[in-house]
NUTORFI-91756 format. One line per 4 residues: number of its first residue (from 1); their letters; for each residue x, y, z of C-alpha. Coordinates in steps of 0.001 Angstrom, whole numbers, plus 524288, in hexadecimal, padded with zeros to 5 digits. Layout:
<rs>
NUM	A	X,Y,Z; ...;
</rs>
This chain:
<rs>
1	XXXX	11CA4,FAE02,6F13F; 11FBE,FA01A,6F39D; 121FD,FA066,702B6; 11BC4,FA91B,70D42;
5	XXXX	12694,FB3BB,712CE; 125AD,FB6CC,72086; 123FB,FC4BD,723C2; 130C7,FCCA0,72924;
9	XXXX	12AEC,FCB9D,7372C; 127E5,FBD77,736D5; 13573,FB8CB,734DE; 13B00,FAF76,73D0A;
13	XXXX	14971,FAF26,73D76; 14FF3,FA339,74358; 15EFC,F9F21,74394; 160CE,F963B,7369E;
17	XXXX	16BAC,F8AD0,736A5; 17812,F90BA,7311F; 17DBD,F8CB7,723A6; 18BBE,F8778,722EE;
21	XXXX	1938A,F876B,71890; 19FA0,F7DEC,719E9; 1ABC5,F8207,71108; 1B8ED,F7D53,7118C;
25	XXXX	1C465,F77A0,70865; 1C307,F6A82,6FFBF; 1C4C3,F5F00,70803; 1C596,F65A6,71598;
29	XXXX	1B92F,F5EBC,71B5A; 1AC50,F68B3,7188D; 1A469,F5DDA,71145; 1A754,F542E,71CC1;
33	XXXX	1A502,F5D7A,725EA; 196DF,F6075,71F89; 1940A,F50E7,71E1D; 198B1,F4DD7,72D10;
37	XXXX	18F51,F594B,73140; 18342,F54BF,727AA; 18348,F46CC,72C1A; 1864F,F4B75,739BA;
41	XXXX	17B3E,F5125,73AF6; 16FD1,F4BE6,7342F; 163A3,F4417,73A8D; 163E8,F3422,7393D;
45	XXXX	158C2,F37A6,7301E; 16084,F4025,72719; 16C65,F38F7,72699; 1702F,F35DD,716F7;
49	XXXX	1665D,F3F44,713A2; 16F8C,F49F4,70F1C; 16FA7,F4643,700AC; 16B59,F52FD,6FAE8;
53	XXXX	17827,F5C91,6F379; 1721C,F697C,6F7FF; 17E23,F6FEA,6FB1C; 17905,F729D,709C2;
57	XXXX	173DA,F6B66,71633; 16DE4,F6DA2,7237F; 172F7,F65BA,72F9B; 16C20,F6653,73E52;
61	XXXX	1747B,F66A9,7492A; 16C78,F5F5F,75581; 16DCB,F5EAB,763D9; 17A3C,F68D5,764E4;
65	XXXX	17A18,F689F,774B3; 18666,F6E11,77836; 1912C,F7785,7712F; 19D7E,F701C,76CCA;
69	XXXX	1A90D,F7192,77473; 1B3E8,F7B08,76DDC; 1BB5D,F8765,772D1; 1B314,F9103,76A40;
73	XXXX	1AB95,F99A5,77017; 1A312,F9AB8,764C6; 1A0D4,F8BD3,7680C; 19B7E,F8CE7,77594;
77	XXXX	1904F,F950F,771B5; 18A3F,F8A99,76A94; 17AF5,F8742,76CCE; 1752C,F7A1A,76EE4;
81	XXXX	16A4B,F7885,7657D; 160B8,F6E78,76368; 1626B,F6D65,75248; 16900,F77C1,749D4;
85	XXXX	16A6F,F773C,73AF0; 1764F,F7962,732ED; 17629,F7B7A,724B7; 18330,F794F,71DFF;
89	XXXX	1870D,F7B73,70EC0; 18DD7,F70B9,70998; 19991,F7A59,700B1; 1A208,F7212,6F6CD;
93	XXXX	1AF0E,F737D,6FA94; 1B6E4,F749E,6EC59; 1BCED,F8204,6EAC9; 1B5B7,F81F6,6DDB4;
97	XXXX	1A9DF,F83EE,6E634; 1AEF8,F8FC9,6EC4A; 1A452,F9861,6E7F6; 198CF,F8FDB,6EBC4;
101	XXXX	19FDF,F8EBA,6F91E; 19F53,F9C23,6F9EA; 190B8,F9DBE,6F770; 19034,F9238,70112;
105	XXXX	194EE,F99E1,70BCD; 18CFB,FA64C,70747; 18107,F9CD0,70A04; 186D3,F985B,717C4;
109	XXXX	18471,F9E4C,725C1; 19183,F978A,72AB1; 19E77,F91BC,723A0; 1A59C,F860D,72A68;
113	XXXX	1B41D,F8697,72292; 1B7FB,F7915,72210; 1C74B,F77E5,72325; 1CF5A,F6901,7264F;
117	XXXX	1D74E,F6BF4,731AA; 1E199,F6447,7296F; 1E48B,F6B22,71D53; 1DF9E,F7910,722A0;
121	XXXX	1DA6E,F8538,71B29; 1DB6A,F8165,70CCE; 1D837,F8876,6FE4C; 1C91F,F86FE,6FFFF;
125	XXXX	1C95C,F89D5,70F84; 1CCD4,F96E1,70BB8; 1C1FB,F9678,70192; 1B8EA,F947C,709E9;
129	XXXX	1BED0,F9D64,71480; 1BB68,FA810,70A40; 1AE8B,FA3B4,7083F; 1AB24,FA286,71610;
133	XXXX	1B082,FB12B,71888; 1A968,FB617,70B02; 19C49,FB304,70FFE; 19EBC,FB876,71EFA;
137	XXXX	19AB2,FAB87,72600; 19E5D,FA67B,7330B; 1A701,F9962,730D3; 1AC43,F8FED,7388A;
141	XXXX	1B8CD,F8792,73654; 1B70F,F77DD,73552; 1C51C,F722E,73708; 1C14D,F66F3,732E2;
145	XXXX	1C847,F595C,73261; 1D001,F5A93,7401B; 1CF4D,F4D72,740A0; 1D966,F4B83,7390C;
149	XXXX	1E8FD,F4AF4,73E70; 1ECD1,F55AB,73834; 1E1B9,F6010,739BB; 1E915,F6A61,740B4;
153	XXXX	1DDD8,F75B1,7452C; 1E8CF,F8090,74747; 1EF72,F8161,73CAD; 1E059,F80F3,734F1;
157	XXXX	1DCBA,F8D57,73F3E; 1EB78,F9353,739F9; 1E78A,F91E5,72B97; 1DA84,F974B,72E20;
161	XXXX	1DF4B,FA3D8,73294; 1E788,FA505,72784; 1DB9A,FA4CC,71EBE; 1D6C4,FAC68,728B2;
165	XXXX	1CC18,FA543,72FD0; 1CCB5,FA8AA,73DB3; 1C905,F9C58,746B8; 1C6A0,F9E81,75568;
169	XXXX	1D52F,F9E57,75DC1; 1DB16,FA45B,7505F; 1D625,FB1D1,7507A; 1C8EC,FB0AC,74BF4;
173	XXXX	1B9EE,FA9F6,74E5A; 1B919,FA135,74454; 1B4EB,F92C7,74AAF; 1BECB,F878D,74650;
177	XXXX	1B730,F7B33,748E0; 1C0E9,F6E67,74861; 1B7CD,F6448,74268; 1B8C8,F55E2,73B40;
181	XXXX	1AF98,F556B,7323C; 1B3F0,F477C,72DF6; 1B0E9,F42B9,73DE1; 1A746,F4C87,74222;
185	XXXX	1AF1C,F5491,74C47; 1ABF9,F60DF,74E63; 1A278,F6122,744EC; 196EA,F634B,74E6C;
189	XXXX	19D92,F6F23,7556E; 19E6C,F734C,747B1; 19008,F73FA,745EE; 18FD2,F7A36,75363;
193	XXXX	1962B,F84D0,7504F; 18F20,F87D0,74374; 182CB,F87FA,74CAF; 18A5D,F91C8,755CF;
197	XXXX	18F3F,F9C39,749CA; 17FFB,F9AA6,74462; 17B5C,F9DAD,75135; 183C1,FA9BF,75091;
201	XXXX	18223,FADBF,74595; 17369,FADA1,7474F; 170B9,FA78D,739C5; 1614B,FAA7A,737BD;
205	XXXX	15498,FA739,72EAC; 14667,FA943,72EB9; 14037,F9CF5,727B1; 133BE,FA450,7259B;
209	XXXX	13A95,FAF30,71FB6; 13D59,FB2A8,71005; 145F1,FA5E2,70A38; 1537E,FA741,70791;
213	XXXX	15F0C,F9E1A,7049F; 16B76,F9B4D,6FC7E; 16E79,F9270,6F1BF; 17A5F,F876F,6F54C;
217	XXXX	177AD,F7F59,6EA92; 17168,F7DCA,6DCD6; 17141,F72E5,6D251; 16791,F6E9E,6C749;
221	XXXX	1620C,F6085,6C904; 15D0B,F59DA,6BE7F; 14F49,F5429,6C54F; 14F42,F60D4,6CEEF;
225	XXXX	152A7,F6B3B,6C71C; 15A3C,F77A7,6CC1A; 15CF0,F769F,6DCE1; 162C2,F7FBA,6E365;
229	XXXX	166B7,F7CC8,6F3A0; 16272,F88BA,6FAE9; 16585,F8B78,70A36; 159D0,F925A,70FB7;
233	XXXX	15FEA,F9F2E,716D2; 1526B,FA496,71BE1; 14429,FA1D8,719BB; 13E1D,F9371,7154E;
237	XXXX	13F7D,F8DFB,707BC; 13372,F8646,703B3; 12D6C,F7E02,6F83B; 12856,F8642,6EC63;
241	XXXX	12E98,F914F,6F215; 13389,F9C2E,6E893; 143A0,FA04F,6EB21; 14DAB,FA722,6E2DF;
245	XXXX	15BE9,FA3FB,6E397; 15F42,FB26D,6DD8B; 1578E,FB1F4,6D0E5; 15657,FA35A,6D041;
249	XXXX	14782,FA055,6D405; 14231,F91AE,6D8C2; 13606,F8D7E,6DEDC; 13A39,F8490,6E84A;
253	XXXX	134B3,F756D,6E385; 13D71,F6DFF,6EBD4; 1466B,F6EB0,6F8F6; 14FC7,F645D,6FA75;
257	XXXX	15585,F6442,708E9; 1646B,F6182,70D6F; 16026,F53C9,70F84; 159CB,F5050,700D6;
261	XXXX	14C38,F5325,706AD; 140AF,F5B49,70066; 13CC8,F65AE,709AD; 1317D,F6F96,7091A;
265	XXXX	139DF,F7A77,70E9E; 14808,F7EC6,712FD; 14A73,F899F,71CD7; 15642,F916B,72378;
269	XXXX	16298,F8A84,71FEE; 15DEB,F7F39,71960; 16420,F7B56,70CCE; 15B89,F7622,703C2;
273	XXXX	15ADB,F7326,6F59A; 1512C,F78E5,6EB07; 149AC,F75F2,6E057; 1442E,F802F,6D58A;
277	XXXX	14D32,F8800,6D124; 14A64,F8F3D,6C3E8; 1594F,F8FCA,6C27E; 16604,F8BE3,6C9B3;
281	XXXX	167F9,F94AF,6D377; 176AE,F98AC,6D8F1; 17D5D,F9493,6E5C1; 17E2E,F9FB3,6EF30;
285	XXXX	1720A,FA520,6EAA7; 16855,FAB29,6F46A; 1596C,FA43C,6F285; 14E1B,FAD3F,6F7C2;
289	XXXX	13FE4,FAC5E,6F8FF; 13699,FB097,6ECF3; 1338D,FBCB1,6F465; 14157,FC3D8,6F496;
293	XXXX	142CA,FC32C,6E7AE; 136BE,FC4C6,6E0EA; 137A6,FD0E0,6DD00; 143ED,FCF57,6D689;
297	XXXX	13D15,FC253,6CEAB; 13128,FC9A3,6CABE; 13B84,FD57A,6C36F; 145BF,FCB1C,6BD28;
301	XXXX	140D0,FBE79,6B56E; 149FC,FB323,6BCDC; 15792,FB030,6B2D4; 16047,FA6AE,6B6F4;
305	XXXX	16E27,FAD31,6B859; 175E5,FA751,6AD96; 1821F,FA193,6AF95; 18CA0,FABE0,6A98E;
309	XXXX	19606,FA71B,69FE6; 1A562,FABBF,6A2AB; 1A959,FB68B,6977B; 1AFAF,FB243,68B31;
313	XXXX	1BCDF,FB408,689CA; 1C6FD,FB21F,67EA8; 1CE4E,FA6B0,685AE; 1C882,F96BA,68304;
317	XXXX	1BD37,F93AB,68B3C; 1B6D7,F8600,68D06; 1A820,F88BA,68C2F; 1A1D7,F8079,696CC;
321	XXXX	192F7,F7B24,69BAF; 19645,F77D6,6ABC2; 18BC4,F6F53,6B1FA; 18CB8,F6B78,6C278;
325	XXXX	18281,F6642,6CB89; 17EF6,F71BE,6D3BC; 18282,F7F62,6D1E1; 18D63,F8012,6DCDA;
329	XXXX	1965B,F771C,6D4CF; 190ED,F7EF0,6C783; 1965E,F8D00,6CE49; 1A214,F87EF,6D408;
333	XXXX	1A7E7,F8104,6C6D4; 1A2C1,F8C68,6C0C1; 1AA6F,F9601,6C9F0; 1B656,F8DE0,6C611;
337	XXXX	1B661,F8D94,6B6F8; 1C26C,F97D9,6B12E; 1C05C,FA2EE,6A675; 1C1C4,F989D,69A53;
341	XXXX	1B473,F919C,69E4B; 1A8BC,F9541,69876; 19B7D,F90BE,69DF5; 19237,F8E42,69478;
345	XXXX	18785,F89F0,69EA1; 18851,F8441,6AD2E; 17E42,F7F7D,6B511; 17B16,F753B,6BF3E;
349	XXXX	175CA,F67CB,6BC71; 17875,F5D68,6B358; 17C9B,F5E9F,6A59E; 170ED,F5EBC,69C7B;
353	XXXX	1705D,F5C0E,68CFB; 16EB3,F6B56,68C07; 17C6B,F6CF7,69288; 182AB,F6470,687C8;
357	XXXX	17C94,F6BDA,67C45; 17F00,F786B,68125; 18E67,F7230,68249; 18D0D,F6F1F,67380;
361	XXXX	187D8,F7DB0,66F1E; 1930E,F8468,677EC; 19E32,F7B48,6764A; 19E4D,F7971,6856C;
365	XXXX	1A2BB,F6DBD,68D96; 19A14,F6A2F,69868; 1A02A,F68AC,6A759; 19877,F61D8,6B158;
369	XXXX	19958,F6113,6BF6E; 19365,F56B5,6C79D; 189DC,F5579,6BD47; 1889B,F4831,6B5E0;
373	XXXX	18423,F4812,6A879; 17C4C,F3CF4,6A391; 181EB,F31A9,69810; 17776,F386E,68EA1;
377	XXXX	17D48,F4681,691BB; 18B44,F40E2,68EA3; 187F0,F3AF2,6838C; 181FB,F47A4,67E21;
381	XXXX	18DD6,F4E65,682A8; 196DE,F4578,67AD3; 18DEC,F457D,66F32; 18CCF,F5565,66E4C;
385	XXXX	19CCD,F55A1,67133; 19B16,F5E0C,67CB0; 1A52A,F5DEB,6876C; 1A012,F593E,695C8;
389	XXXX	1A40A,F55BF,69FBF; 19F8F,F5328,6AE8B; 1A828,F558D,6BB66; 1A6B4,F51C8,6CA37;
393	XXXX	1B0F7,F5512,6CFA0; 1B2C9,F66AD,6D030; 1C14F,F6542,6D142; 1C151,F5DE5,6C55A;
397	XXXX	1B76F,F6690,6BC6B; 1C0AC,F7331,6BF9C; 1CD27,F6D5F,6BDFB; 1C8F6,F685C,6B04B;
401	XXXX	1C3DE,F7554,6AD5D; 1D07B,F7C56,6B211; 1D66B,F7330,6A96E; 1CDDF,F77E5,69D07;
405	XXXX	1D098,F85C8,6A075; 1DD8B,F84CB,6A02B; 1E01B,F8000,693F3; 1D5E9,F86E2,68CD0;
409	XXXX	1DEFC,F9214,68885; 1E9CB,F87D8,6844A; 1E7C6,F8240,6776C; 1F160,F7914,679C7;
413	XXXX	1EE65,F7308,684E7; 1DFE6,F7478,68152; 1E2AE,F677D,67795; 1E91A,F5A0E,678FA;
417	XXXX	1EE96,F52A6,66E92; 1E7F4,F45E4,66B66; 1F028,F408C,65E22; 1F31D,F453C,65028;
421	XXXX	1EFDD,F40E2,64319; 1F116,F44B9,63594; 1E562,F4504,6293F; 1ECB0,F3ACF,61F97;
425	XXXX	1E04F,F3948,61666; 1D332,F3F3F,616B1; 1C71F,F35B4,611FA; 1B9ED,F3623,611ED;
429	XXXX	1AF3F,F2EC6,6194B; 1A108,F3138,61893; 1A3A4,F3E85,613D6; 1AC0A,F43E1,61FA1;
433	XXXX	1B9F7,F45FE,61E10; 1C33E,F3BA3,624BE; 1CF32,F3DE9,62774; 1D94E,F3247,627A0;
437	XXXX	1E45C,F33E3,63270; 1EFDA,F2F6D,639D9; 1F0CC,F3017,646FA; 1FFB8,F3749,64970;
441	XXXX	1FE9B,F38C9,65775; 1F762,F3527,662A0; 1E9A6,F305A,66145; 1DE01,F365C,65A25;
445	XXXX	1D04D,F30E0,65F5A; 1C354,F32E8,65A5D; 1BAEA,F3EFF,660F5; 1C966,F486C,661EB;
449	XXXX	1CB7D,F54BD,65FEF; 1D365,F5853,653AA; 1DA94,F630E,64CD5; 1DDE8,F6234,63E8A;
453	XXXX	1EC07,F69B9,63B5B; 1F18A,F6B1E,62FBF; 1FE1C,F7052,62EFC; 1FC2E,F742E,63D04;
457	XXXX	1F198,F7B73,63AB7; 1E3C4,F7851,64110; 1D9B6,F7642,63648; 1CE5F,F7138,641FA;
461	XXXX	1CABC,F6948,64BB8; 1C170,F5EDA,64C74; 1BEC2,F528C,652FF; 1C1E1,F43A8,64F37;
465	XXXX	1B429,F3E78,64B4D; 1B7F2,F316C,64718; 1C361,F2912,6445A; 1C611,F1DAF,63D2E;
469	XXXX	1CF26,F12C1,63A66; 1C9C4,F0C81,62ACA; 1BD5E,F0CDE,62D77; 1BC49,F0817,63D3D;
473	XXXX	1BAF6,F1465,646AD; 1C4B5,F1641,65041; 1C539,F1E79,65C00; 1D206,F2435,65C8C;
477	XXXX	1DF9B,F219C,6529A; 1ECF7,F2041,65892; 1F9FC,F259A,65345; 1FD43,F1F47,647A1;
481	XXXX	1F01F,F1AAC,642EA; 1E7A1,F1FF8,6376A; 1D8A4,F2270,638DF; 1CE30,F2AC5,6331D;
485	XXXX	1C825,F3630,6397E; 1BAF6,F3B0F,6377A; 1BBC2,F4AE8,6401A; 1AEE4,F4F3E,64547;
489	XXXX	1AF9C,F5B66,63C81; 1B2FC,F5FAA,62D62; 1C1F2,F6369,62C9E; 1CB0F,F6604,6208B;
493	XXXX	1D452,F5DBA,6248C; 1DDD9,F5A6B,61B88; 1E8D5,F4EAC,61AAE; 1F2F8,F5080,62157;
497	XXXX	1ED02,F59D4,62B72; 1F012,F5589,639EF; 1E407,F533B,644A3; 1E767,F545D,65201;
501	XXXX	1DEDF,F4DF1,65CFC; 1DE8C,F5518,668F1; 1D518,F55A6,67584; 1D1FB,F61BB,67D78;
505	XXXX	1CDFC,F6121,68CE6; 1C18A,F5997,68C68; 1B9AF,F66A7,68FD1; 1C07C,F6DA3,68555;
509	X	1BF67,F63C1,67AED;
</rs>
């Protein structure tokens, strides 16, 4: 036992700062909205300190002497309080990222739905709406830019209750908050009034009781290791301290705070990042103290869950090794990928030497996401022919994947013609065959793909090793022109026989 429980009849419960999760569609204001209430409301001393990605952060709301004016009676009942705390998860807002959102909320006490009183309920405000109603949270509604000319708060309430949100004066309790998160109005009454619905709710911890938390967050770094950001939901984390998210064990090494800052402990609602993890753990997990699950450990040796492959199937697959930062963005392009992907391996982190000769043995191409692979790795990459490539942008990674899928099952739109030429002479040149060409058509370059016909029919396929012009290499020969062409394998070609040059989809090829 790593950490002293308190006995049943020693607890002591007190009310714990709620946890917010803010959801709404692309573009509608919930990252400005988080940033306005972060800088907001941070000490002169903390100010630029928020540099650390860990997917969560705790805000204190000072000095709140008297309730804000509104017609809500919900409003009114507001308390003036000396300090309260506020933790809120910072969701990505990509419909790719549904599922993590979802687990987001799961985490969360509270739900503000983000929604521009401009362009109104949208594809991913419904999203959300669904998530929000899923987990059986109390929400609120942020109408946010109504600064703008043409924010028009009615016809937002309207659309609600078609998607069946409820506000107050439309048949149902739901707050509707009009904010700006761009100029800060109404943002503090916001806050309010997720102090009020805590409040009521009577959201409670003991932080001498048995540790508890959830995972928000996970990624592999390459000085740290495996960290995982946990919010504490009861008890106190501490240094050396043994947890389990599900199976996953770590003694605790390291807690990084909100604000970049070692810590020695974390307690109810804090978010705080880990260090000492035996494996990655999963987002949405539960983490709990050594002591509820020792039992359990002591019966089953600890085996990381392996990541299942998708079933084989007689259509065209593209075999595939998918690398991300952190384990949110690993899930969510995951979630995405259709029936004709096969994963070889995934995992968080950045692509290692391993993950290029593992690409060789399978035949696999190698996607990365926000991960940037050193010259050395490239080079390596080029040199073993394996197909790589790195991505920034989600939208960008999924379209070009969509695009793969779709033309996996159509030969013909699987290659693109390059250029033609025809074997006129075969020769001889430190003992590998040669054969000498014409270019008929288009352009065939050194490094292309090839297929030898003769008489129409396909006698292989190869690639261009070489090329020449006399005896001065060249890098490509134009229609018309004559060259000699070393392949990268042994065919029986024959004169006369016709090679086509051709290029698949880069991740195909």
């Amino acid at each position: 036992m790593t950490q002293k429980q308190v006995a049943p009849s020693q607890t002591t419960v007190i009310s714990r700062p709620p946890i917010v999760a803010v959801l709404g569609h692309v573009d509608h204001g919930k990252t400005t909205l988080l940033d306005t209430i972060r800088k907001s409301n941070m000490t002169a001393g903390e100010a630029g300190g928020i540099t650390q990605h860990i997917g969560a952060y705790q805000i204190k709301i000072k000095n709140q002497k008297s309730p804000p004016k509104a017609d809500r009676p919900l409003t009114e009942k507001i308390k003036n309080e000396d300090e309260k705390s506020i933790t809120f998860i910072d969701t990505p807002g990509h419909e790719a990222f549904a599922k993590m959102r979802s687990r987001g909320v799961a985490a969360a006490d509270i739900a503000i739905l983000v929604v521009a009183a401009n362009d109104g309920v949208m594809p991913q405000t419904l999203e959300a709406i669904s998530h929000i109603k899923k987990a059986q949270i109390p929400y609120i509604v942020a109408a946010n830019k109504i600064d703008l000319p043409e924010a028009n708060i009615d016809k937002l309430k309207q659309q609600l209750a078609k998607a069946e949100v409820l506000v107050e004066g439309y048949g149902g309790d739901v707050v509707l908050m009009p904010i700006s998160a761009k100029t800060g109005k109404g943002v503090p009454e916001l806050l309010d009034m997720i102090l009020l619905i805590s409040e009521m709710k009577g959201l409670t911890g003991d932080p001498k009781g048995v540790f508890a938390g959830v995972v928000i967050e996970a990624k592999l770094d390459k000085k740290r290791g495996r960290l995982a950001s946990v919010i504490v939901k009861n008890g106190t984390l501490t240094i050396s301290q043994t947890i389990y998210a599900e199976s996953i064990p770590a003694k605790v090494k390291a807690l990084i705070s909100d604000l970049g800052q070692s810590v020695t402990e974390a307690t109810l609602s804090q978010p705080v990042e880990i260090m000492g993890w035996e494996a990655m753990p999963q987002i949405g997990a539960g983490v709990y103290a050594e002591s509820q699950i020792a039992k359990q450990v002591e019966t089953s040796k600890f085996q990381p869950k392996p990541f299942a492959l998708p079933p084989v199937t007689d259509t065209k697959t593209l075999k595939l090794i998918l690398k991300a930062d952190v384990a949110g963005s690993l899930e969510a392009i995951k979630e995405n990928l259709g029936p004709n992907i096969e994963l070889v391996a995934l995992g968080t982190g950045e692509i290692t030497e391993s993950d290029i000769l593992l690409a060789k043995s399978t035949g696999a191409a190698i996607i990365g996401f926000n991960v940037k692979p050193h010259h050395k790795l490239l080079q390596l990459a080029q040199t073993e022919k394996v197909r790589l490539k790195t991505y920034a942008v989600i939208y960008q990674l999924l379209d070009e994947i969509k695009e793969v899928e779709a033309i996996l099952n159509q030969p013909q739109a699987q290659e693109e013609e390059l250029g033609q030429a025809t074997i006129m002479a075969e020769f001889t040149a430190d003992e590998a065959r040669v054969a000498g060409c014409r270019v008929t058509k288009g352009v065939v370059s050194r490094g292309d793909l090839v297929k030898i016909l003769r008489k129409s029919e396909e006698i292989g396929r190869t690639r261009v090793r070489s090329m020449r012009f006399g005896k001065t290499d060249v890098a490509k020969t134009e229609v018309g022109k004559e060259c000699g062409i070393l392949f990268d394998k042994k065919l029986d070609f024959k004169v006369g026989d016709l090679i086509i040059a051709y290029k698949l989809h880069e991740l195909l090829a």
